[in-house]
RORO-257334 format. One record per residue: x, y, z of N, C-alpha, C, O, CB in turn. Coordinates in steps of 0.02 Angstrom, whole numbers, plus 32768, in hexadecimal, padded with zeros to 4 digits. Glycine has a CB too. Layout:
<tidos>
tido n_xx = X, n_yy = Y, n_zz = Z, ca_xx = X, ca_yy = Y, ca_zz = Z, c_xx = X, c_yy = Y, c_zz = Z, o_xx = X, o_yy = Y, o_zz = Z, cb_xx = X, cb_yy = Y, cb_zz = Z;
...
</tidos>
This chain:
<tidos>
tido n_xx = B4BE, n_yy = BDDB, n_zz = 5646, ca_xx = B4DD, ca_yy = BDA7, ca_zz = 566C, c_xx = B524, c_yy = BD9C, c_zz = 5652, o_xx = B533, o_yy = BD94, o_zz = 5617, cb_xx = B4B4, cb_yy = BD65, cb_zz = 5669;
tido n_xx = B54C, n_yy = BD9E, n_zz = 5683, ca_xx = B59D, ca_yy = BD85, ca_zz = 566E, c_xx = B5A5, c_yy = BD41, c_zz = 5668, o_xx = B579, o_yy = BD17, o_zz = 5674, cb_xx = B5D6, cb_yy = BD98, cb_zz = 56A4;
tido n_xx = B5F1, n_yy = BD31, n_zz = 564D, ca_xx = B5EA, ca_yy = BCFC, ca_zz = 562F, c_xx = B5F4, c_yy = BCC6, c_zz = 566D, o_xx = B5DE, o_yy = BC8C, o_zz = 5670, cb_xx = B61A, cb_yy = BCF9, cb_zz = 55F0;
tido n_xx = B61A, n_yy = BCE9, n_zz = 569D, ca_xx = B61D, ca_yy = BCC5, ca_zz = 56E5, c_xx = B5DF, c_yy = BCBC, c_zz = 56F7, o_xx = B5D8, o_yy = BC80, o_zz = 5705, cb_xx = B63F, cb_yy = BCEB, cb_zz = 571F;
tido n_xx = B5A8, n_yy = BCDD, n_zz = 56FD, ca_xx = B56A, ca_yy = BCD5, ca_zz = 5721, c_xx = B554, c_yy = BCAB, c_zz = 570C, o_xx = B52A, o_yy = BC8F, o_zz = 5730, cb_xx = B540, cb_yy = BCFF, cb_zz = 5723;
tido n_xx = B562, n_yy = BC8C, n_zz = 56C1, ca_xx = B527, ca_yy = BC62, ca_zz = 569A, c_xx = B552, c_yy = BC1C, c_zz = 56B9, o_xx = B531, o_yy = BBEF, o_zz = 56D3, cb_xx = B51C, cb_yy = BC6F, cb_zz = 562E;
tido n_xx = B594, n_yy = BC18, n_zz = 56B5, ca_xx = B5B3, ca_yy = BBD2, ca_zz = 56D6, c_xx = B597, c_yy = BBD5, c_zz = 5705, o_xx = B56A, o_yy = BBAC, o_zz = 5701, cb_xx = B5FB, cb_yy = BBC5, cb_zz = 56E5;
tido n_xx = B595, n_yy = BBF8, n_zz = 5744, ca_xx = B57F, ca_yy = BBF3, ca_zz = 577F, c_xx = B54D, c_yy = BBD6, c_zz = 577F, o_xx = B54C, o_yy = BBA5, o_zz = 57A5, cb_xx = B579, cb_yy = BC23, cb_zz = 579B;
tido n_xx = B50E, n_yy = BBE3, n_zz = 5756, ca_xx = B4DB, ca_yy = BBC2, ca_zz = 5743, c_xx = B4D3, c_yy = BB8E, c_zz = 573E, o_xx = B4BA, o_yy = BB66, o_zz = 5766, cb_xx = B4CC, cb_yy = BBCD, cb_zz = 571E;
tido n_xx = B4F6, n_yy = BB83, n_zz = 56EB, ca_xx = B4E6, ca_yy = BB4D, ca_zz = 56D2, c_xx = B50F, c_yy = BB0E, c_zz = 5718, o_xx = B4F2, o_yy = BAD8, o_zz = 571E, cb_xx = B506, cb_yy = BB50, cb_zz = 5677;
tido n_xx = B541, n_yy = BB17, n_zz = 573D, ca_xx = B565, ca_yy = BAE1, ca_zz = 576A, c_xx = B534, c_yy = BAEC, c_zz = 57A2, o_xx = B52E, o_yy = BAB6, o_zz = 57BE, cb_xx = B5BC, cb_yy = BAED, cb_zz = 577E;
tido n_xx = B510, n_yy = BB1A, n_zz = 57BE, ca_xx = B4C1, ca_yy = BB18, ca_zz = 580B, c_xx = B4B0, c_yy = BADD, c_zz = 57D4, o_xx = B4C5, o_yy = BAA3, o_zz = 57DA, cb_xx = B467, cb_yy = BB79, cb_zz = 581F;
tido n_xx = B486, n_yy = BAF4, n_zz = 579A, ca_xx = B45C, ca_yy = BAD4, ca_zz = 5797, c_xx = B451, c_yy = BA7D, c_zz = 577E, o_xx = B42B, o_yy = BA51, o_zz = 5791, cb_xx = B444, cb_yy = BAFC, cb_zz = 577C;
tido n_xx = B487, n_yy = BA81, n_zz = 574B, ca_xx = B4AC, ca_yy = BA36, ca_zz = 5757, c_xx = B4E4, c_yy = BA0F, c_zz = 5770, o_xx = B4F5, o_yy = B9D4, o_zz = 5767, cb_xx = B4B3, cb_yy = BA24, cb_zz = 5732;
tido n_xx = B4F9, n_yy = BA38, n_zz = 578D, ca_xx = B54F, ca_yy = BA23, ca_zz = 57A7, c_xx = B57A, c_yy = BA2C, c_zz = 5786, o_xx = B575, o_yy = BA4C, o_zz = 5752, cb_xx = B563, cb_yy = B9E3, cb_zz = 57B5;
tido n_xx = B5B7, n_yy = BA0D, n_zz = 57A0, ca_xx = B606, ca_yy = BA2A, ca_zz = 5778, c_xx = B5F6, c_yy = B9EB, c_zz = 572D, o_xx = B5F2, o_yy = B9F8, o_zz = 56F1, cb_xx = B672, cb_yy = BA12, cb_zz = 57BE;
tido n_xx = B5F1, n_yy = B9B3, n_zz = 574A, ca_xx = B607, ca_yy = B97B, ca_zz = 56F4, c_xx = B5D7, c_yy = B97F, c_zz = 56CB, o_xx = B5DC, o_yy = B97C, o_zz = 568D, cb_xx = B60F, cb_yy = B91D, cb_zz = 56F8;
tido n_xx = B599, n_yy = B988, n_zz = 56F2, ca_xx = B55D, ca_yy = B984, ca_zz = 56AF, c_xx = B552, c_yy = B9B7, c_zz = 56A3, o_xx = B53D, o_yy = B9B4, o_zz = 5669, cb_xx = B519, cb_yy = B967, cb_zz = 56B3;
tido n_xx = B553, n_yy = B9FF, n_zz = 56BB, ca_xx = B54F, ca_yy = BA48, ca_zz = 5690, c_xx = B585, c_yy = BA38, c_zz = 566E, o_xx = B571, o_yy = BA47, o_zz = 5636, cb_xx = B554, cb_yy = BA97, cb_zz = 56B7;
tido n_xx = B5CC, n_yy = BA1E, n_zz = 5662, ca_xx = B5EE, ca_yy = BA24, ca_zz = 563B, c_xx = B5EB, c_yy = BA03, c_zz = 5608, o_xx = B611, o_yy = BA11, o_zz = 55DA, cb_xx = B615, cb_yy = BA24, cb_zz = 564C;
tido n_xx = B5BE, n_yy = B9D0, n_zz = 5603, ca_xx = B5AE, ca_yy = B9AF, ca_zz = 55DA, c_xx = B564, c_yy = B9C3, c_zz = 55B0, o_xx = B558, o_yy = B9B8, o_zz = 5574, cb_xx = B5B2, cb_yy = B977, cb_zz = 55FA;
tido n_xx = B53E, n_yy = B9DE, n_zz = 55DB, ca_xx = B501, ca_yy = BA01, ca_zz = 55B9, c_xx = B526, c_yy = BA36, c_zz = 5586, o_xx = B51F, o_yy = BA2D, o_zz = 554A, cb_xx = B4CA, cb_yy = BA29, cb_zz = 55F5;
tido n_xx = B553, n_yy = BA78, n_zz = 55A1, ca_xx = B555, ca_yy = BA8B, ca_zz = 5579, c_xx = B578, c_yy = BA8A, c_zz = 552F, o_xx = B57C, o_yy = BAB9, o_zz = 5507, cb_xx = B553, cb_yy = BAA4, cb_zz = 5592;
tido n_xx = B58C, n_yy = BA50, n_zz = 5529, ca_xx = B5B0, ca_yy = BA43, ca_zz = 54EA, c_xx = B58E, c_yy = B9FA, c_zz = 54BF, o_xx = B5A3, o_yy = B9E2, o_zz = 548A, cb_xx = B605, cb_yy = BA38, cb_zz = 5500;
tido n_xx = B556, n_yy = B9E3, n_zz = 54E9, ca_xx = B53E, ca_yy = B9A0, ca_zz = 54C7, c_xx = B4F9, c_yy = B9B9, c_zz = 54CA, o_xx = B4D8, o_yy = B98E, o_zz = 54AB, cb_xx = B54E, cb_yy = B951, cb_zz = 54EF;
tido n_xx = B4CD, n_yy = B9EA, n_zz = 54E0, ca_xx = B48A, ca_yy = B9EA, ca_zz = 54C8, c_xx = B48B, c_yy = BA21, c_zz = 5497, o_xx = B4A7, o_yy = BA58, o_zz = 549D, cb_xx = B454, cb_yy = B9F3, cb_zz = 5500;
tido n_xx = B46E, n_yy = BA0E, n_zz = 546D, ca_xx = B466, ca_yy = BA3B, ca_zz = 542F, c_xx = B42A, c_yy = BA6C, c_zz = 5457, o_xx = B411, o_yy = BA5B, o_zz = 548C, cb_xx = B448, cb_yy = BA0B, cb_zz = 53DC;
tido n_xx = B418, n_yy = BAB0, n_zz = 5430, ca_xx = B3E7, ca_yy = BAD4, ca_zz = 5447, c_xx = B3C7, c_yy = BAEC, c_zz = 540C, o_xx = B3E0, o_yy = BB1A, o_zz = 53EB, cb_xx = B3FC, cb_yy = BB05, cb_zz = 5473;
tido n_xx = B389, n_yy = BACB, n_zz = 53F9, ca_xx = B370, ca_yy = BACA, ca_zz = 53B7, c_xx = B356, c_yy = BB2F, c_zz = 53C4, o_xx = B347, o_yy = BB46, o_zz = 538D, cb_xx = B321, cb_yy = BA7C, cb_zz = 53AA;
tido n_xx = B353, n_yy = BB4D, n_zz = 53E3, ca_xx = B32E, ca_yy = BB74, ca_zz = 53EA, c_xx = B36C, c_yy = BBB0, c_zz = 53EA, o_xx = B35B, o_yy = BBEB, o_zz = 53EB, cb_xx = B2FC, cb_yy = BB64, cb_zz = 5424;
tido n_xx = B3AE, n_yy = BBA1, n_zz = 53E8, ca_xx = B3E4, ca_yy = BBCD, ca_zz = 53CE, c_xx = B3FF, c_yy = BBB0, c_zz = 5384, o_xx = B438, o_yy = BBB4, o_zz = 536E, cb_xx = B423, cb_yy = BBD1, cb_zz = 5407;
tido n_xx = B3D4, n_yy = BB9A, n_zz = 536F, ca_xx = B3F8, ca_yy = BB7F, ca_zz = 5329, c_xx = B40B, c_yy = BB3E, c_zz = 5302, o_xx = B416, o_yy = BB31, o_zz = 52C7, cb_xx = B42A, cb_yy = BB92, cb_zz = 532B;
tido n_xx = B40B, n_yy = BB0B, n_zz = 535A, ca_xx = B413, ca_yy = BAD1, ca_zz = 5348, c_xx = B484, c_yy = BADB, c_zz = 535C, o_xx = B4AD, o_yy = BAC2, o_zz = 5336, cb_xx = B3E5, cb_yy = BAC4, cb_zz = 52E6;
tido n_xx = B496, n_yy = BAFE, n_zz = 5393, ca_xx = B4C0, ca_yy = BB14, ca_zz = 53A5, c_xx = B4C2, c_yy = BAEF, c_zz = 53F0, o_xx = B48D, o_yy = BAE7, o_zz = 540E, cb_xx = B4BD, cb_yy = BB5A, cb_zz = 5399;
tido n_xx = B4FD, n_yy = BADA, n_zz = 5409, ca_xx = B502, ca_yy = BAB9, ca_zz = 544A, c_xx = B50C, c_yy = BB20, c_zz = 5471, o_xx = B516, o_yy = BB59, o_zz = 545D, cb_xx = B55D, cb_yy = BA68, cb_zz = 5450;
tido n_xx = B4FF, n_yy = BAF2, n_zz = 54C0, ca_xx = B511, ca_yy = BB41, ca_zz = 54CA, c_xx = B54D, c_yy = BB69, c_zz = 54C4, o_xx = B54E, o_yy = BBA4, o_zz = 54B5, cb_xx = B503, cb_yy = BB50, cb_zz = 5501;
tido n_xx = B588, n_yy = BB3C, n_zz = 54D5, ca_xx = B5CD, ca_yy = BB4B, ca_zz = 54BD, c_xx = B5D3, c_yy = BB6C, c_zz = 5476, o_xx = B5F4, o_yy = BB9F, o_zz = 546F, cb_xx = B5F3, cb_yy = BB0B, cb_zz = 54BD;
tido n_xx = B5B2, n_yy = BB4B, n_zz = 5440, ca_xx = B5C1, ca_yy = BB61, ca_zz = 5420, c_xx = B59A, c_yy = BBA1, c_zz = 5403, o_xx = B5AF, o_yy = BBB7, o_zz = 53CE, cb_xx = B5CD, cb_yy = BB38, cb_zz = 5408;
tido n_xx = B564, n_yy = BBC2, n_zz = 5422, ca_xx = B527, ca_yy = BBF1, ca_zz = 542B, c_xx = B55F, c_yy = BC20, c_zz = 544B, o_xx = B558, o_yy = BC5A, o_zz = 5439, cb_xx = B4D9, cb_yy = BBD6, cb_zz = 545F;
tido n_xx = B577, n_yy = BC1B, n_zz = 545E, ca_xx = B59D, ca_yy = BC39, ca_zz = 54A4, c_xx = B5D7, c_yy = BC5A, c_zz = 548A, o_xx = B5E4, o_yy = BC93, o_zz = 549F, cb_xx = B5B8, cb_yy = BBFD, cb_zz = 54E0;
tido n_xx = B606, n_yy = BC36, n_zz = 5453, ca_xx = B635, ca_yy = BC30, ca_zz = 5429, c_xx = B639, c_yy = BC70, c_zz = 5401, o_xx = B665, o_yy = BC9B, o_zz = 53FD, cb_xx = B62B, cb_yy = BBF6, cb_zz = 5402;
tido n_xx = B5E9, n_yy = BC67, n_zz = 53DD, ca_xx = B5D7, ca_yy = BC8D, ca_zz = 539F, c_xx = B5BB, c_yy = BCD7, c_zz = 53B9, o_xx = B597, o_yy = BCFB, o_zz = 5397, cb_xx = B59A, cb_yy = BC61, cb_zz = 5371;
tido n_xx = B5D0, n_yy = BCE6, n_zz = 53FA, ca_xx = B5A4, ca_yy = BD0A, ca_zz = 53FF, c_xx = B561, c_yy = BD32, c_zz = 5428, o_xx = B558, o_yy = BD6D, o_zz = 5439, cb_xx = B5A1, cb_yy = BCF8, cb_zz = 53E6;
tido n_xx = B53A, n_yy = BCF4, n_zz = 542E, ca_xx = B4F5, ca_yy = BCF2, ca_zz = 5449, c_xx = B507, c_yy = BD0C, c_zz = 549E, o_xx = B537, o_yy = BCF5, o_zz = 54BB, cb_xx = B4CD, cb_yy = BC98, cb_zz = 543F;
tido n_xx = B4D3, n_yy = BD46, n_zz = 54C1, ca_xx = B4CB, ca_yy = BD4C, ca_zz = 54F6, c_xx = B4C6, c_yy = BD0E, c_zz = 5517, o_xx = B4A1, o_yy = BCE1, o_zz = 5505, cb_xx = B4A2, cb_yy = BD71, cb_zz = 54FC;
tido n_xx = B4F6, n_yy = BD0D, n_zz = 5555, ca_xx = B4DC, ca_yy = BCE1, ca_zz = 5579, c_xx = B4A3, c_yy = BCE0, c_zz = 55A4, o_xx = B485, o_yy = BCAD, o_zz = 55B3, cb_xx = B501, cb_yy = BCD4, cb_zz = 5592;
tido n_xx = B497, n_yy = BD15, n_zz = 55B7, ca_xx = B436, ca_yy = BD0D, ca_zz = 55BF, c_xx = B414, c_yy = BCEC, c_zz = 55A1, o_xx = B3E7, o_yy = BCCC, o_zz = 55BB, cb_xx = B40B, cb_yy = BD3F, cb_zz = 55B3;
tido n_xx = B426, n_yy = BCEC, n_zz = 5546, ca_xx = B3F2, ca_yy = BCD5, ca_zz = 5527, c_xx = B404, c_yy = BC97, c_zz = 5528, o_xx = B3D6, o_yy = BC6F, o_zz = 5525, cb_xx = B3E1, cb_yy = BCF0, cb_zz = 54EB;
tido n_xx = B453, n_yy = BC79, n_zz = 552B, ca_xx = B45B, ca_yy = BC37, ca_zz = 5543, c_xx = B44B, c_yy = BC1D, c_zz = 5573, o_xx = B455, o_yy = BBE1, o_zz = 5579, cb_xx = B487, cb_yy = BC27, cb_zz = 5546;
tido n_xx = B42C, n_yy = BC41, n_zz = 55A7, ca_xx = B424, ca_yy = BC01, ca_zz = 55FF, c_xx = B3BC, c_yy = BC03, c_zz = 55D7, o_xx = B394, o_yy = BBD8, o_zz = 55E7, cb_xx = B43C, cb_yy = BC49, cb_zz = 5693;
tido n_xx = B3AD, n_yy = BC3B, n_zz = 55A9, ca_xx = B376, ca_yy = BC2D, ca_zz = 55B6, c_xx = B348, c_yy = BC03, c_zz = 5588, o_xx = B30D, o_yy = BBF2, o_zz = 558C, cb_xx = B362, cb_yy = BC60, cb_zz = 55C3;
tido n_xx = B380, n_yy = BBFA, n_zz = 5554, ca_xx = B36E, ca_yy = BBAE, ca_zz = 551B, c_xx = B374, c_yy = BB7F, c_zz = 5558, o_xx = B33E, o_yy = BB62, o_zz = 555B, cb_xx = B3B5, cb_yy = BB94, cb_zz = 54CB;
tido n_xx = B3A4, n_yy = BB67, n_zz = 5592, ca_xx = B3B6, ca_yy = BB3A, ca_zz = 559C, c_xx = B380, c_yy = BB31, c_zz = 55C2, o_xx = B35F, o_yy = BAFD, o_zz = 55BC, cb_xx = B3F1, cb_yy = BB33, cb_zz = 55AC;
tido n_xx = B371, n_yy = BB58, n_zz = 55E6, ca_xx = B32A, ca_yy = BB52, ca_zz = 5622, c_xx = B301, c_yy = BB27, c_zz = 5617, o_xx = B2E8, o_yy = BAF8, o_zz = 5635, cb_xx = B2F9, cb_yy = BB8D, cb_zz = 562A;
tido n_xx = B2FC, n_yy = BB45, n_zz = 55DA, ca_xx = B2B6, ca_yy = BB45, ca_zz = 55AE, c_xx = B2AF, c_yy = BAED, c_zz = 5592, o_xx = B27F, o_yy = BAC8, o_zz = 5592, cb_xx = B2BE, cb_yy = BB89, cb_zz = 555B;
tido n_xx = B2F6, n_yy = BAE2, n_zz = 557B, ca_xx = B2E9, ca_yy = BA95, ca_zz = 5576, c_xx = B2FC, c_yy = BA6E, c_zz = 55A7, o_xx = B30B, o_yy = BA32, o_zz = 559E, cb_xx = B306, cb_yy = BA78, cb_zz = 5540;
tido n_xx = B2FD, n_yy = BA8A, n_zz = 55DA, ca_xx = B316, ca_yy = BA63, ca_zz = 5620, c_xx = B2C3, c_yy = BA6B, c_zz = 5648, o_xx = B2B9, o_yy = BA50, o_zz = 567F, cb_xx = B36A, cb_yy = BA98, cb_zz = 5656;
tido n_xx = B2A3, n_yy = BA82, n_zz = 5635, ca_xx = B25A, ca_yy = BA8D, ca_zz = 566F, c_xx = B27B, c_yy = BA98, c_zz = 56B1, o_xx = B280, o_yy = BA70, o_zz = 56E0, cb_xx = B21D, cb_yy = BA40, cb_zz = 5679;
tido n_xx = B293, n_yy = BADF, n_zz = 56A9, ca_xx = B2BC, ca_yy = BAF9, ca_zz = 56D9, c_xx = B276, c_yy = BB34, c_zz = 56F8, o_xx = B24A, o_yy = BB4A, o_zz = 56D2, cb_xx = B310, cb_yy = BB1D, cb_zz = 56B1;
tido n_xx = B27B, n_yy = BB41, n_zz = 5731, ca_xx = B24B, ca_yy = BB72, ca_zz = 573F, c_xx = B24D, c_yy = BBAA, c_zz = 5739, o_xx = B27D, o_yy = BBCD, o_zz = 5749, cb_xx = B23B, cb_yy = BB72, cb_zz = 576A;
tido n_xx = B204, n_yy = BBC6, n_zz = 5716, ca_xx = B22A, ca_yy = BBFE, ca_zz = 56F7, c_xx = B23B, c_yy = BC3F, c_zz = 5735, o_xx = B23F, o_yy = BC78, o_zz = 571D, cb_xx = B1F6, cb_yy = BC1C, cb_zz = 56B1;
tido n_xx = B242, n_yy = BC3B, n_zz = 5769, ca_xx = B257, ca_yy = BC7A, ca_zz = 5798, c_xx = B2BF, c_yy = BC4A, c_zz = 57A4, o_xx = B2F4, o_yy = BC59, o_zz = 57C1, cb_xx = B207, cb_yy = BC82, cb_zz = 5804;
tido n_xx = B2B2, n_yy = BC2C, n_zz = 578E, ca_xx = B30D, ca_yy = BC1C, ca_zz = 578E, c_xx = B319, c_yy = BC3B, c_zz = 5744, o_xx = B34D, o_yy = BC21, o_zz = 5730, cb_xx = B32D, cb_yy = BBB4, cb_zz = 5793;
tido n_xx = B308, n_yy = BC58, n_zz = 5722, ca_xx = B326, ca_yy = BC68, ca_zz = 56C3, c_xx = B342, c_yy = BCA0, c_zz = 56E4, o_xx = B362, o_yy = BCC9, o_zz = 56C4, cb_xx = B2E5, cb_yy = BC7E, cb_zz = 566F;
</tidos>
């Protein structure tokens, strides 16, 4: 997944102010205890970032 695809995402699935705010104010205990920005920063696939986020969003899993 590109890094465009995962914005695209993360803004479907919460919009423009609160994906922008999810991804820099929810921590993701399951990348480290890393917001996704900063998962994102260091590194980390963003696949594996939309699919921590899913995961603590009780997102369905045929949207991951």
């Amino acid at each position: 997944m590109r890094l465009t695809e995962f914005n695209d995402r993360v803004t479907g699935l919460f919009g423009a102010a609160y994906g922008a705010s999810v991804l820099v104010d929810h921590v993701l205990s399951a990348l480290g205890g890393r917001t996704a920005a900063e998962a994102i920063e260091a590194g980390v696939e963003p696949r594996e970032v939309w699919r921590a986020l899913c995961a603590d969003f009780d997102v369905p899993r045929d949207q991951w």
